[in-house]
C-alpha positions in Angstrom: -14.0 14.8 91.6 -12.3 14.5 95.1 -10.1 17.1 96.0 -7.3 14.6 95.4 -8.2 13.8 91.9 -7.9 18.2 91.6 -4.7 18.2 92.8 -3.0 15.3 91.1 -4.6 17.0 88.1 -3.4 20.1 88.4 0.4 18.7 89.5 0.4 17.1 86.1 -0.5 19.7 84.4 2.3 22.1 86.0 5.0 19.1 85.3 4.4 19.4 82.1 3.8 22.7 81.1 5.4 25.7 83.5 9.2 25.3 82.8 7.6 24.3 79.2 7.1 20.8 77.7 10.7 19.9 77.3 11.0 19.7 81.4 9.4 16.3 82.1 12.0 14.9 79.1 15.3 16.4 80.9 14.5 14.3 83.7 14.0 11.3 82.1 16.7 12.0 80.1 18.5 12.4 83.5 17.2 9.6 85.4 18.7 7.1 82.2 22.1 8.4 82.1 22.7 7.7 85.9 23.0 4.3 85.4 23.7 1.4 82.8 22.0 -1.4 83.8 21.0 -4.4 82.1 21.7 -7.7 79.8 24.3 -8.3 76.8 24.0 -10.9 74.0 26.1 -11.9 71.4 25.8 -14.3 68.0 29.2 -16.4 69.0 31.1 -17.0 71.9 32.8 -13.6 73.3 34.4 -12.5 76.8 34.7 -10.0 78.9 35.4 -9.4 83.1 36.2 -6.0 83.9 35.4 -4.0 86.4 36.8 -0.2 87.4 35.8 1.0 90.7 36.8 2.6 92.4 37.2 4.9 89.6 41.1 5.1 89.5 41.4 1.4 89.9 40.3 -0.6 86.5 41.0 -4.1 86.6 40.3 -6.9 83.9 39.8 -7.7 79.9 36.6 -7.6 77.8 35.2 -7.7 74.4 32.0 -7.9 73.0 29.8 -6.9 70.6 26.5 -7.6 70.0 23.4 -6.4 71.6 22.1 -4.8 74.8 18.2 -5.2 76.8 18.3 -2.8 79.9 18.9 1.1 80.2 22.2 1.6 78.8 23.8 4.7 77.6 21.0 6.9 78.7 18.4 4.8 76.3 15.9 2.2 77.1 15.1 -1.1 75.7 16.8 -3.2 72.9 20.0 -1.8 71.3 23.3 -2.3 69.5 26.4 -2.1 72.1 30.2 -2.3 71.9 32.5 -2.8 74.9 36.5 -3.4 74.2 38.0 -3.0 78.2 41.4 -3.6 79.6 42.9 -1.8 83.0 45.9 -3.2 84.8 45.1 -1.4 88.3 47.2 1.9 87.5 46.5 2.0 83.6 43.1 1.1 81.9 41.5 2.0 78.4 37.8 2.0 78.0 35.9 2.1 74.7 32.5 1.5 74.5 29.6 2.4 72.2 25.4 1.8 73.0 23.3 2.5 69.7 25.1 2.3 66.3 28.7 0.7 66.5 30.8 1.8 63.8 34.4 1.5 64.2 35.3 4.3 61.3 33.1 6.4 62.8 34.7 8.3 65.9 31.4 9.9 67.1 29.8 6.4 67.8 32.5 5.4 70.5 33.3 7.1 73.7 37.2 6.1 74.5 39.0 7.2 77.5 42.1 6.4 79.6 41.1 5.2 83.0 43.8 4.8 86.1 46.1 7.0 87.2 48.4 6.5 84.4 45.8 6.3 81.7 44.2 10.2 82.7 47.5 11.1 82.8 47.8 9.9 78.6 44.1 11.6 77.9 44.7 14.5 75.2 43.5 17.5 76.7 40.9 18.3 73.6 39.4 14.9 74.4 35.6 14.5 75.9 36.6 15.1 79.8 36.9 11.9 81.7 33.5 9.8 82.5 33.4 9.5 86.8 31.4 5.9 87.0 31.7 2.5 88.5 31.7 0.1 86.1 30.8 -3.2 85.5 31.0 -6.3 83.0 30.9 -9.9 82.8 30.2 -11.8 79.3 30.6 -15.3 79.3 30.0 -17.0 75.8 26.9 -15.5 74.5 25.2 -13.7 77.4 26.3 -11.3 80.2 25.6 -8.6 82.2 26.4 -4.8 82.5 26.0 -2.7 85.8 27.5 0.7 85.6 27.1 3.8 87.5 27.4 7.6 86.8 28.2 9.6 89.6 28.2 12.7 88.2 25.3 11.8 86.7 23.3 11.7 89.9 23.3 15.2 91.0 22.2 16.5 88.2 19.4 14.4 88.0 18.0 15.5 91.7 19.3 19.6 90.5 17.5 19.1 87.8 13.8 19.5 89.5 14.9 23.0 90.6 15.6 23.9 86.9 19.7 23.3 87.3 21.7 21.8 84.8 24.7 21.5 85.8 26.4 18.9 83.9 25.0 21.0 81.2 23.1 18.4 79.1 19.8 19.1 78.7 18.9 19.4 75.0 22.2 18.8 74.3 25.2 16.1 73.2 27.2 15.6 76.1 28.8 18.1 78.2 30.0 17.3 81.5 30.3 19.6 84.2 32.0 23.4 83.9 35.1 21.9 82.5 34.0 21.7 79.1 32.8 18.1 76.5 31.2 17.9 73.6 29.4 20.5 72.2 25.6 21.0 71.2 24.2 21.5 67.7 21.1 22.9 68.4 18.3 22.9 71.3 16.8 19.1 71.9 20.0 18.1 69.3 19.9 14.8 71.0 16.8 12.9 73.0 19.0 10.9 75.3 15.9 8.7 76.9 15.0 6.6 73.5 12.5 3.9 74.5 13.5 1.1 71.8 11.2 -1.5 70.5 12.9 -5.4 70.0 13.9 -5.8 66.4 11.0 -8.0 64.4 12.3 -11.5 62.8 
């Protein structure tokens, strides 16, 4: 063995076991959620063009549901997704859901006011406001999605020094040191998911 071979060995095995075994899957958990990127389909004719960024500016009209190939909600592969979007420059609402759609079901869609008038109408108990850049077009039956996180990105490049300070590792949501949803145990949710295409 060269000493290279040694090295890259013994890298590995401090990656994945000196800040223990959970440390390789925060940062691919971190790496997913910085971005959305990726393909929508849908079984009959739906629309959507809507765009908000900068982040205060939202602009556009969109509804879809159907399905979702790309990395998308901090999950990879093939999954269920939900986008209802409207802004009007100064006021915007954005719902959207990636997994499991189910409109009875609060805690399978993330809904927030977006534009200056729309922060101003988010409750104050409400999961704090999502900073990203975001991005539809669905014509008919196929579109695309290309959303940014910002806050997202920081923590991801923290996160190799053991930081955490959107304060999501292991746990469901939480953004930042202003509060968001809470976790129900260590590892309660394993954002990076990769998904395999439904078989017909």
């Amino acid at each position: 063995m060269t000493w290279r071979t040694i090295v890259t060995v013994a890298l590995a095995v401090v990656w994945t076991t000196a800040p223990g075994c959970s440390y390789p899957k925060h940062r691919l958990q971190d790496a997913a959620e910085m971005f959305d990127v990726g393909f929508t389909f849908s079984k009959k004719p739906q629309f959507s063009a809507y765009m908000n960024c900068p982040v205060v500016a939202p602009i556009g009209y969109g509804e879809v549901d159907g399905q979702f190939v790309g990395v998308g909600g901090g999950e990879v592969g093939m999954m269920d997704h939900h986008q209802e979007s409207r802004g009007l420059l100064f006021w915007g609402r954005e719902e959207v859901s990636w997994d499991t759609f189910d409109p009875e079901d609060a805690d399978t869609i993330s809904v927030q006011g977006v534009g200056l008038l729309g922060l101003a109408e988010n409750a104050g108990d409400e999961e704090p406001y999502d900073l990203a850049c975001i991005h539809y077009l669905h014509l008919g039956w196929i579109g695309v999605a290309a959303n940014v996180h910002w806050l997202e990105i920081p923590d991801f490049f923290l996160g190799f020094f053991l930081l955490d300070p959107v304060r999501d590792d292991g746990e469901d949501g939480g953004y930042w040191f202003w509060g968001g949803k809470t976790s129900s145990g260590d590892d309660a949710k394993t954002v990076l998911t990769v998904r395999e295409v439904p078989q017909t």
